[in-house]
C-alpha positions in Angstrom: 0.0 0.0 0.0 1.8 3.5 -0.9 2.2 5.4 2.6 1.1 8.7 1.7 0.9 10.8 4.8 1.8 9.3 7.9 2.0 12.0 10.5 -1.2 11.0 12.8 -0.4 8.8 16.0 -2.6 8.2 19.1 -0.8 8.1 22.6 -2.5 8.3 25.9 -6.2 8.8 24.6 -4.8 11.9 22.6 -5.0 12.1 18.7 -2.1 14.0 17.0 -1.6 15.5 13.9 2.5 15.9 14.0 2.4 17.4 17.3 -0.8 19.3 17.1 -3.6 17.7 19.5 -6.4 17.2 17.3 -8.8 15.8 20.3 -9.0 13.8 23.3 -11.0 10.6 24.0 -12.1 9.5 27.1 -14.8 6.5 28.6 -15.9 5.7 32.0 -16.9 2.0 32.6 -20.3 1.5 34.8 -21.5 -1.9 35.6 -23.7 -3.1 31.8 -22.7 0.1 30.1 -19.8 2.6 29.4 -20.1 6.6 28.5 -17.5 7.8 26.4 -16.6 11.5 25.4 -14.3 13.3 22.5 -13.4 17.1 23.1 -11.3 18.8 20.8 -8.2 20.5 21.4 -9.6 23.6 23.1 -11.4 20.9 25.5 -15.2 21.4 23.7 -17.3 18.5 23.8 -17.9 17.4 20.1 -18.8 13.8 20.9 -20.4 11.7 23.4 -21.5 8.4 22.9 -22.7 5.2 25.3 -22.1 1.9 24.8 -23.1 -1.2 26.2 -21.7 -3.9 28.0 -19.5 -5.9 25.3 -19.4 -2.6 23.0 -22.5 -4.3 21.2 -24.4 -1.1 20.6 -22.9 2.5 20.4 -25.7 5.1 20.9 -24.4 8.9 20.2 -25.9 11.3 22.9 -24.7 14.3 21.9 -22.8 15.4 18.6 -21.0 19.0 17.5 -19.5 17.5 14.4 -19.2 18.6 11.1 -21.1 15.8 9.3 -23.4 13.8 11.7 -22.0 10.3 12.2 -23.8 7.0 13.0 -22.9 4.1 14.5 -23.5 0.4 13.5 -22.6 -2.7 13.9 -23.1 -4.8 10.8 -21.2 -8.3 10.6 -19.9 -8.3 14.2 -17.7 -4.9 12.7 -18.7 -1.4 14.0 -19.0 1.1 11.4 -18.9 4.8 11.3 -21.5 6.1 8.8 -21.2 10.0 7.5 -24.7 10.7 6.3 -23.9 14.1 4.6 -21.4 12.4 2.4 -23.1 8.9 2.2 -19.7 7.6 3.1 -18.9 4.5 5.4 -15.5 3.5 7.5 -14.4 0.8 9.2 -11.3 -0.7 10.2 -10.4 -4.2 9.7 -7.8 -5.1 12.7 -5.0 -7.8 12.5 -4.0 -8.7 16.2 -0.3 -10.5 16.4 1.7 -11.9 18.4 2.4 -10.3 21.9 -0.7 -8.2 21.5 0.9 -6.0 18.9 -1.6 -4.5 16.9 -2.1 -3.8 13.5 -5.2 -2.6 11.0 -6.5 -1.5 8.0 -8.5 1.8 7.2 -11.4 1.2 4.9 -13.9 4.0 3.3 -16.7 2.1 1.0 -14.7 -0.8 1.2 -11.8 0.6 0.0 -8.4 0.7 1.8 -7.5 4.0 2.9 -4.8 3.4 5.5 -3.8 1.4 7.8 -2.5 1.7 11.9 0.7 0.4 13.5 1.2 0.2 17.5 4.8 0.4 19.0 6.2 1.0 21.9 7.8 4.1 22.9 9.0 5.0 26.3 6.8 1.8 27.9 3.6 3.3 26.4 1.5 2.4 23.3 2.0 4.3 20.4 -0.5 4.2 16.9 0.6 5.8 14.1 -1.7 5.9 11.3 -0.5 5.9 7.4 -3.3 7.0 5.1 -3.3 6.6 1.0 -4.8 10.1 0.5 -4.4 13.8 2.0 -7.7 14.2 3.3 -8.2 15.6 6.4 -11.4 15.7 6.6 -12.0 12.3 6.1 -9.1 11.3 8.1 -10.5 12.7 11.4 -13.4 10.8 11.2 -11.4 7.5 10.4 -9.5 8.6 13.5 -13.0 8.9 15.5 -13.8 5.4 14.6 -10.8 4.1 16.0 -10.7 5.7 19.5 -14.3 4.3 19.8 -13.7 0.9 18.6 -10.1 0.3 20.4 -10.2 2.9 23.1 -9.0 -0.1 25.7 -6.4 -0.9 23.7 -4.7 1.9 23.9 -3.0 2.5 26.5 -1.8 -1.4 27.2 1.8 -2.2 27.5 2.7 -6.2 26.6 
């Protein structure tokens, strides 16, 4: 796959565009459900979702996006759905040996990156390489995966 930008990582529930914060993700675990918030980098709510036990359902309770997202789960994968743009992501993961992690990017069922965890400084580490320059599209691929692997994360082998 050609690596065309490759300057997005995800470390400690923080996404990064080189070393701009693009936003924060955070959840909080209750007994048969969890509540999960993304606030951009001047700390505004943009996203909060809940999920329930298993991550089997994701319902969005409150959204400040610029295209309003759904989420579904169709084939045991959960999919972000842009209804402006009738456009759908999902992300495909490969888990390896030793928990290392690794994943591909997909828009319409087309691969459109793809996401590599290493280790730096005894934390986790995602860096994200993407086929095309767009941002826009990009954030939302970036939504999808702090949503879908949010426990993940932060886990150290």
């Amino acid at each position: 796959m050609k690596k065309y930008i490759e300057d997005y990582r995800a470390v400690d529930y923080k996404i990064y565009f080189q070393d701009q914060l693009l936003f924060v993700f955070d959840e909080t675990n209750y007994l048969v459900f969890s509540k999960g918030t993304i606030k951009n980098a001047q700390g505004d709510l943009v996203l909060q979702y809940r999920r329930t036990f298993f991550g089997s359902r994701i319902r969005i309770l409150f959204q400040k996006l610029e295209d309003q997202v759904v989420f579904k789960k169709e084939r045991m994968q959960l999919k972000l759905f842009l209804e402006n743009e009738k456009k759908e992501l999902s992300i495909k993961s490969h888990f390896k040996v030793l928990g290392n992690f690794e994943g591909d990017v997909f828009v319409n069922d087309i691969i459109f990156g793809s996401i590599i965890r290493k280790y730096e400084n005894r934390k986790s580490v995602y860096h994200f390489y993407f086929t095309e320059d767009d941002p826009h599209l990009i954030y939302y691929c970036l939504v999808l995966f702090s949503i879908k692997y949010y426990h993940y994360i932060d886990e150290v082998p």
